[in-house]
LOKELO-93182 format. One record per residue (C-alpha): residue in three letters; x, y, z. Coordinates in steps of 0.001 Angstrom, whole numbers, always signed. Layout:
! residues N
rec code = Ala	u = X	v = Y	w = Z
...
***
This chain:
! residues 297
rec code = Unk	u = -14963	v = +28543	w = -29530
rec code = Unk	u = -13212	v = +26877	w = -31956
rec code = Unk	u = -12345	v = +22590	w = -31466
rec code = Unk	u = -9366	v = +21764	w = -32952
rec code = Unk	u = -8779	v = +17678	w = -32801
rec code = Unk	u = -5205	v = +17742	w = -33936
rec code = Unk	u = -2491	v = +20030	w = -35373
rec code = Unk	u = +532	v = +18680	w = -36882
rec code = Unk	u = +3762	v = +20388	w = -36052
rec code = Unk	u = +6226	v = +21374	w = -38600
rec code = Unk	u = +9499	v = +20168	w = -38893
rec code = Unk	u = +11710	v = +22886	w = -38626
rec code = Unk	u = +10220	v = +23794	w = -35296
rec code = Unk	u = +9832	v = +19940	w = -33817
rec code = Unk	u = +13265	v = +20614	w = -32092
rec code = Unk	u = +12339	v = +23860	w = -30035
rec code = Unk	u = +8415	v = +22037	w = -29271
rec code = Unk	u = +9914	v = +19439	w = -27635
rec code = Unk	u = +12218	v = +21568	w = -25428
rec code = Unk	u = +9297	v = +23554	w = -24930
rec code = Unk	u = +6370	v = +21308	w = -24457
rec code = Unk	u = +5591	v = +18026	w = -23998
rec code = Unk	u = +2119	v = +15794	w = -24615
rec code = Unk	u = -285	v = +15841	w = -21870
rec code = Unk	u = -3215	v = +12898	w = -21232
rec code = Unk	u = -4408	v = +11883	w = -24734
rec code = Unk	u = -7113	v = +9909	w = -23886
rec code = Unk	u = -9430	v = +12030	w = -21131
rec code = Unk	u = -8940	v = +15869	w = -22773
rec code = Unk	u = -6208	v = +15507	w = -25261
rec code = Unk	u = -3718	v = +18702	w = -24214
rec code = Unk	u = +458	v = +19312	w = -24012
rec code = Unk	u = +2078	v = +20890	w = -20848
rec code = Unk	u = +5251	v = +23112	w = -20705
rec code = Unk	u = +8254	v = +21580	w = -19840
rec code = Unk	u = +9630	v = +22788	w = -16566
rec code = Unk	u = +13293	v = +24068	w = -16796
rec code = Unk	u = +15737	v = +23131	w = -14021
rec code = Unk	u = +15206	v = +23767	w = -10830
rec code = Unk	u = +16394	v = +27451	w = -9873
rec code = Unk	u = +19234	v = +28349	w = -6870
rec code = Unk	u = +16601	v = +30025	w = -4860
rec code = Unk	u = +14153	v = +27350	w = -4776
rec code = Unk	u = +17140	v = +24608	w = -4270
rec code = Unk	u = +17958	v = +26840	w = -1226
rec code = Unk	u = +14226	v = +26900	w = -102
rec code = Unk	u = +14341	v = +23407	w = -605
rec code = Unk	u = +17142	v = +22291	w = +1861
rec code = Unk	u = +16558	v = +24967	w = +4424
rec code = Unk	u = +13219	v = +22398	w = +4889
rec code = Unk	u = +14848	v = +19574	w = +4395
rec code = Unk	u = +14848	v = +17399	w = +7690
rec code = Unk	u = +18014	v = +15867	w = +5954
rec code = Unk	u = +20170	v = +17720	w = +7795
rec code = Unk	u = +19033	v = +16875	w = +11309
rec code = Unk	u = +18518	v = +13708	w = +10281
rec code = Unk	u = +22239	v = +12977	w = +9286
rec code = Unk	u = +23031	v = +14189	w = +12811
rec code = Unk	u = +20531	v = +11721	w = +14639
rec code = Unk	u = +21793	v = +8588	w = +12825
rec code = Unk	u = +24939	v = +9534	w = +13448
rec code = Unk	u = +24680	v = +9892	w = +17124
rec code = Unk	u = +23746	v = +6304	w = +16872
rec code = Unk	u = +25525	v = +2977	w = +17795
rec code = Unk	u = +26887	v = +722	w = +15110
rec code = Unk	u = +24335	v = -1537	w = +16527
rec code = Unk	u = +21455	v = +423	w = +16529
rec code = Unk	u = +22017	v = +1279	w = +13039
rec code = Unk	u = +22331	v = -2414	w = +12442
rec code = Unk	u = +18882	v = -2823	w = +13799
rec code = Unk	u = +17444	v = -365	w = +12050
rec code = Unk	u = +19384	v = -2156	w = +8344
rec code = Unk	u = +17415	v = -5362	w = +9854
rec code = Unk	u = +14150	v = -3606	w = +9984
rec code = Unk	u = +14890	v = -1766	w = +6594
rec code = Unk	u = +15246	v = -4965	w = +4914
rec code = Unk	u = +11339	v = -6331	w = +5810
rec code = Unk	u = +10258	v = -3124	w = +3598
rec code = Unk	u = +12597	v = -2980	w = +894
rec code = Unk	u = +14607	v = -227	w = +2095
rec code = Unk	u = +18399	v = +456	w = +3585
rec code = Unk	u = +18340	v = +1357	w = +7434
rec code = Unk	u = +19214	v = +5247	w = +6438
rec code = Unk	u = +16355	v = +5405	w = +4544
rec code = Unk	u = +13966	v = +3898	w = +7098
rec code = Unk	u = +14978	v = +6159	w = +9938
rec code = Unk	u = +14964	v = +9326	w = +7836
rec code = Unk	u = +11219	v = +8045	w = +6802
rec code = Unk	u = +10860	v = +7707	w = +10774
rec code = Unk	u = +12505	v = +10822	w = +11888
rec code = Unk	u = +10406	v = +12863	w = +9445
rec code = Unk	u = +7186	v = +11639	w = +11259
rec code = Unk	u = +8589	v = +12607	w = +14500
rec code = Unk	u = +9488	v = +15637	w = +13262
rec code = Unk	u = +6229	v = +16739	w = +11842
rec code = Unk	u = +4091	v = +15210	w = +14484
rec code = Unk	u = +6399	v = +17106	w = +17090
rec code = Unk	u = +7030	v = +13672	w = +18734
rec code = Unk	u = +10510	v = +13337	w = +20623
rec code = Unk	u = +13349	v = +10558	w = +19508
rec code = Unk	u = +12466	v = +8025	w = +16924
rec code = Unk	u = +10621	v = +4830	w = +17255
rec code = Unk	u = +12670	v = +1750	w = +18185
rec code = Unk	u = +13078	v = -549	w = +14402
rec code = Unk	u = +11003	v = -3494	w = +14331
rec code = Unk	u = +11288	v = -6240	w = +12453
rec code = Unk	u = +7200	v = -6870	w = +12149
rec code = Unk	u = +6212	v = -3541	w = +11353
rec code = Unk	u = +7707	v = -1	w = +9589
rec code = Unk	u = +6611	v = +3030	w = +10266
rec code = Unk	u = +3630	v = +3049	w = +8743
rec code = Unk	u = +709	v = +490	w = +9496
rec code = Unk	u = -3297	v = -458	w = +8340
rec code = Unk	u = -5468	v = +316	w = +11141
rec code = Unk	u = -9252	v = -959	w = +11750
rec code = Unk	u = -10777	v = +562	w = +14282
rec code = Unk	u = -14347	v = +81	w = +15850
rec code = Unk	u = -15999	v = +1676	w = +18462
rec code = Unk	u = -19772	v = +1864	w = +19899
rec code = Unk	u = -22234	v = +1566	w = +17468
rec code = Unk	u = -20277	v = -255	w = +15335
rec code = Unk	u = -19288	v = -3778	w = +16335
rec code = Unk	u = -17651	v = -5120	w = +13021
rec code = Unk	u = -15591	v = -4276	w = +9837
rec code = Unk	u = -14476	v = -5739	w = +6812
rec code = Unk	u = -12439	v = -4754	w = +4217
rec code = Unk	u = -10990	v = -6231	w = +933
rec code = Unk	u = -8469	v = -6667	w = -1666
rec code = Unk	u = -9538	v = -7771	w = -4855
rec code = Unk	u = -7502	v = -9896	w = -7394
rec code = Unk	u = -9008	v = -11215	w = -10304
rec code = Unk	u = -7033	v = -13800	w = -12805
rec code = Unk	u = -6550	v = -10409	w = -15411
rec code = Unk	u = -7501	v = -7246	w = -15403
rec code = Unk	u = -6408	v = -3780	w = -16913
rec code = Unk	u = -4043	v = -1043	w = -15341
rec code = Unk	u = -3089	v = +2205	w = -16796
rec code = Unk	u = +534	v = +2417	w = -17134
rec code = Unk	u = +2757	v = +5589	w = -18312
rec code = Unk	u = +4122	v = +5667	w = -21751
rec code = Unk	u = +7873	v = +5837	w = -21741
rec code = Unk	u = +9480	v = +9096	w = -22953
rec code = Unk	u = +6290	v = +11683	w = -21927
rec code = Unk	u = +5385	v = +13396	w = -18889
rec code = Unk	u = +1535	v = +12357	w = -18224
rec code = Unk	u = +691	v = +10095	w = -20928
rec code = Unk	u = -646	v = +6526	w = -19995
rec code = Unk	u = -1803	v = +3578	w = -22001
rec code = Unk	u = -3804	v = +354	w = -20596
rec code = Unk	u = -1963	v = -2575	w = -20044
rec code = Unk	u = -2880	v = -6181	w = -19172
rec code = Unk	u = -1581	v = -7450	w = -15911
rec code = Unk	u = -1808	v = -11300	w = -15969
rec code = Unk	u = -1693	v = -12400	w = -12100
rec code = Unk	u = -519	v = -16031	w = -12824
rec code = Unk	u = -1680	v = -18548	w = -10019
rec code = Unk	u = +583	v = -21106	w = -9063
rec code = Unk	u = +542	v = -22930	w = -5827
rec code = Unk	u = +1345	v = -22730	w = -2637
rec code = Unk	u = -300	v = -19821	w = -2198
rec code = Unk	u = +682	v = -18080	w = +1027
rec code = Unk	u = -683	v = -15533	w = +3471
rec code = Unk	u = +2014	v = -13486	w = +6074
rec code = Unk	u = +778	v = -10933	w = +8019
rec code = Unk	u = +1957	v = -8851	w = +11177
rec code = Unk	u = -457	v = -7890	w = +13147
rec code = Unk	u = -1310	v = -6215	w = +16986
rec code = Unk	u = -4773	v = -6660	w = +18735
rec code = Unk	u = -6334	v = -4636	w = +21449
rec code = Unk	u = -9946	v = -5522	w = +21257
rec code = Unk	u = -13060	v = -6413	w = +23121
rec code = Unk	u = -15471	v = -8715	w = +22700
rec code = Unk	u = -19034	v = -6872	w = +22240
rec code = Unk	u = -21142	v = -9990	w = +21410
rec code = Unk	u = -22143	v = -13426	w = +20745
rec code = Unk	u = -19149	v = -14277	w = +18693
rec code = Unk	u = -16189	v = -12176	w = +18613
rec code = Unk	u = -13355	v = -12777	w = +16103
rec code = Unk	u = -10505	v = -11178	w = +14107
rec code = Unk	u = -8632	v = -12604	w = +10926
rec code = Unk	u = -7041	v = -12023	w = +7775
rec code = Unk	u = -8470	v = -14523	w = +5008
rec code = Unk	u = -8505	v = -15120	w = +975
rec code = Unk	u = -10848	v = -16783	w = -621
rec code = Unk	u = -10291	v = -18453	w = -3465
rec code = Unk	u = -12050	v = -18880	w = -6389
rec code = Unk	u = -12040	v = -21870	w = -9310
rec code = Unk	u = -14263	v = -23682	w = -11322
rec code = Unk	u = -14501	v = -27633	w = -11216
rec code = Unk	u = -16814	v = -29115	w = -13598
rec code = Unk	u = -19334	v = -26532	w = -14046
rec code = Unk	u = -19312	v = -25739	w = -10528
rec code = Unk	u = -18189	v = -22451	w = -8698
rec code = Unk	u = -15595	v = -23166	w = -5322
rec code = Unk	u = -14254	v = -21359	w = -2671
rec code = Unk	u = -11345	v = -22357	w = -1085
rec code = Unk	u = -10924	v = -20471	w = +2239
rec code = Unk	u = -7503	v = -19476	w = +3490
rec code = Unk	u = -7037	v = -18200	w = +6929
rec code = Unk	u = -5075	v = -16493	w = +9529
rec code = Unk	u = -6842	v = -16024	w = +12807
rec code = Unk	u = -5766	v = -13067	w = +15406
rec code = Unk	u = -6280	v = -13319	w = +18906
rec code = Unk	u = -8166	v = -10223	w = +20540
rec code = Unk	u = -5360	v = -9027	w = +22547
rec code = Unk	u = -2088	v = -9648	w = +20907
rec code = Unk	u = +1538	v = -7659	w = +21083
rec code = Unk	u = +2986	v = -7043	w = +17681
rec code = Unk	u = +3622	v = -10582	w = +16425
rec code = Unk	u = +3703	v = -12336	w = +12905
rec code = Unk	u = +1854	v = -15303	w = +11419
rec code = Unk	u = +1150	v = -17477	w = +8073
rec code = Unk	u = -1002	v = -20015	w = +6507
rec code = Unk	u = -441	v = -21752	w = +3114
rec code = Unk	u = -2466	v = -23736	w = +980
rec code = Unk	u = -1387	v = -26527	w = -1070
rec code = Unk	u = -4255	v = -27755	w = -2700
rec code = Unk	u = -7332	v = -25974	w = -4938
rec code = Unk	u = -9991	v = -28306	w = -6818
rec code = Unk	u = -10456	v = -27015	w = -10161
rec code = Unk	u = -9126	v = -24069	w = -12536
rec code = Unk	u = -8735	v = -20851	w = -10032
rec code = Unk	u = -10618	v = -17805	w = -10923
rec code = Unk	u = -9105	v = -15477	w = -8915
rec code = Unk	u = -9078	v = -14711	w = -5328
rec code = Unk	u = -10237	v = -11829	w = -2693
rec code = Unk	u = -7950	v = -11091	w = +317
rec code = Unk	u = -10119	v = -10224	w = +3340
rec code = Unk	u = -9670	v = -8654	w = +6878
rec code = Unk	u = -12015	v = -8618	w = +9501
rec code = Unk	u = -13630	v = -8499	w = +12860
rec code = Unk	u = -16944	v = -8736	w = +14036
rec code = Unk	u = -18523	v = -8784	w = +17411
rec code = Unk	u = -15458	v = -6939	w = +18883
rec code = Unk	u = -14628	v = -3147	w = +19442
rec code = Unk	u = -10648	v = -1724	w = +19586
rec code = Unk	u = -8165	v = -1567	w = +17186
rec code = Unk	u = -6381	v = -3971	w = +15088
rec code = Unk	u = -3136	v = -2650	w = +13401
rec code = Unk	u = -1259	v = -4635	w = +10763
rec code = Unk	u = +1922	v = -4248	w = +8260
rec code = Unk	u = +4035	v = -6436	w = +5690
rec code = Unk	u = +1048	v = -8411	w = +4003
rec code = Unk	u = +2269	v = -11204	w = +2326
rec code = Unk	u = +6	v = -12782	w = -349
rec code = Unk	u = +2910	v = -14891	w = -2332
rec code = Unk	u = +2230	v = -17588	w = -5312
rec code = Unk	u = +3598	v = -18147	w = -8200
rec code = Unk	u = +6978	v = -16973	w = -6626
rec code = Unk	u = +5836	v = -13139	w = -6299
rec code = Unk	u = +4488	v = -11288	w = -3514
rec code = Unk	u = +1215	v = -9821	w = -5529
rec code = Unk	u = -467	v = -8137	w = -2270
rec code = Unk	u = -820	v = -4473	w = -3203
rec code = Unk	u = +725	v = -1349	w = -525
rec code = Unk	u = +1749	v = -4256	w = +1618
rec code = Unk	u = +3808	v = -2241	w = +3691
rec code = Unk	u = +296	v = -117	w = +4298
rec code = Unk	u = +1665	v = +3005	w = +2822
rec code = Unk	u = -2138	v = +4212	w = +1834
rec code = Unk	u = -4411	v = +1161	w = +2646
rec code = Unk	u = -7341	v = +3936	w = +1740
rec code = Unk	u = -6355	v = +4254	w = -1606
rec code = Unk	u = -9132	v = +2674	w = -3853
rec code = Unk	u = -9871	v = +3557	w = -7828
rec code = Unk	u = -7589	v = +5986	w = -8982
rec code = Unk	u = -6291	v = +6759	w = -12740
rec code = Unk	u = -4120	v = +3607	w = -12905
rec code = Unk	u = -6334	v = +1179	w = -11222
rec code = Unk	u = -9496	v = +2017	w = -12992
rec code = Unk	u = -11302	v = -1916	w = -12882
rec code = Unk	u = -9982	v = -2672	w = -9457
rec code = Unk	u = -9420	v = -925	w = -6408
rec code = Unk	u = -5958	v = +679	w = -5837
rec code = Unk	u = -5337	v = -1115	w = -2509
rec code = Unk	u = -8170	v = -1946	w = -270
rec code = Unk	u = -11776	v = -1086	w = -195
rec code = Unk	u = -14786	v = -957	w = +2059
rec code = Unk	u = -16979	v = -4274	w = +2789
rec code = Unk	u = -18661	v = -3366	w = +5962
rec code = Unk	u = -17637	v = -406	w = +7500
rec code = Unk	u = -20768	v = +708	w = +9231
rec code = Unk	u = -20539	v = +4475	w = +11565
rec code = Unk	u = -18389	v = +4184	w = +14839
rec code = Unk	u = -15758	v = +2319	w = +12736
rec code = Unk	u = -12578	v = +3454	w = +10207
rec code = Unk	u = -9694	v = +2166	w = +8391
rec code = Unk	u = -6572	v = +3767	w = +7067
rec code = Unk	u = -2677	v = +3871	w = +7441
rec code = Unk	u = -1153	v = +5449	w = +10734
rec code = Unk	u = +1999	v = +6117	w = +11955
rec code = Unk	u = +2806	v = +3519	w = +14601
rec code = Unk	u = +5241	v = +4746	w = +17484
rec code = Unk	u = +5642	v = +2145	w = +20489
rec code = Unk	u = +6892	v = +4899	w = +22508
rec code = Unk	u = +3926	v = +7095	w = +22492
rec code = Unk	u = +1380	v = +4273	w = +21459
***
């Protein structure tokens, strides 16, 4: 078979190429993809006769101008209107055949990181890496599925602060049992490498709750730095939402509303993992995101 490495297109046909076709991933298998037309009554129809829209409109309705305040409240800790986060909500109840929706919280959002650890495991760990630079791949403006690297600069400035929400139902299963979220930070002070430890400690049995620690002061020219959660000598579950990892007046914690905590090297983040990635996770233990319902949990 034939390889062809490029073809140039003439002009008087550029016009109906690009309403046909349009350029495809240049830099893995170089290839163009048709250009789907609109989208057709019938599959509209299809469309909305799924759609938990509908029932959805009628819930939040049926609700009190100060319910739907609370849920607004709630909406605002993930960067979303109140609608939005109850449809979000309703649509879990809906396809995990649950009843009513969950009750809006202001330390968590539907979806939440869970560690869990059971017998024989008696620790995890899991991290978030942020080095000083490092490359992405981001799309190219104006086609469907091409991408290009680009440089993302994560600029440290302090106070550097940790926020997280979390909720505790473990056991101690040894000598020393303990649960935290931490970052270590990393600079360079003549010649020599420091860490700077930041920490937030959880107690093992803890309702849904928030807490923060800040650091003010790093010797030396920071590195980078490596966002940590962990427990060790314990077995239960630890759930937590709305990481916070703030300096240099940004919130730079990736999926910090736990969307996918799973989700590690993909396409884009080819140097670094996506979100967070395994340290320790030894068999009898797990981590991923989970739909958190009070009223059933």
């Amino acid at each position: 078979m034939a390889k062809i490495s490029f073809k140039l297109v003439p002009p008087e046909f550029e016009l109906q190429y690009r309403k046909a076709l349009n350029p495809s991933d240049r830099f893995t298998i170089s290839s163009v993809r048709r250009t789907r037309s609109f989208t057709s009554k019938a599959r509209i129809k299809g469309i909305t006769q799924r759609s938990v829209l509908p029932a959805a409109g009628e819930a939040w309705g049926a609700l009190t101008t100060a319910e739907q305040e609370q849920w607004e409240l709630a909406g605002d800790n993930s960067n979303l209107t109140g609608w939005r986060l109850f449809v979000k909500d309703f649509a879990w109840c809906k396809k995990l055949e649950l009843g009513a929706p969950a009750t809006p919280d202001l330390n968590y959002q539907v979806e939440v990181g869970r560690l869990s650890i059971s017998s024989p495991a008696s620790a995890i760990k899991i991290a978030q890496l942020h080095p000083y630079t490092y490359f992405v791949l981001r799309k190219v403006r104006g086609t469907k599925s091409q991408f290009e690297p680009r440089l993302v600069t994560e600029a440290f400035g302090l106070p550097l602060e940790l926020s997280i929400s979390f909720r505790t139902n473990l056991v101690a299963a040894g000598a020393d049992p303990l649960a935290r979220a931490y970052i270590e930070i990393y600079s360079n002070y003549q010649g020599r490498d420091i860490v700077t430890e930041l920490a937030v400690p959880f107690t093992l049995q803890a309702s849904w709750q928030r807490a923060t620690a800040t650091a003010t002061k790093v010797l030396g020219v920071v590195k980078g730095y490596t966002a940590f959660i962990e427990c060790q000598d314990v077995t239960g579950v630890l759930d937590f939402d709305n990481v916070t990892i703030e300096h240099s007046g940004q919130n730079w914690a990736r999926d910090p509303f736990c969307y996918n905590i799973r989700s590690s090297y993909t396409k884009s983040f080819f140097q670094i993992p996506r979100h967070w990635v395994t340290i320790n996770v030894p068999e009898g233990a797990f981590f991923d995101s989970f739909y958190y319902n009070q009223e059933i949990l």
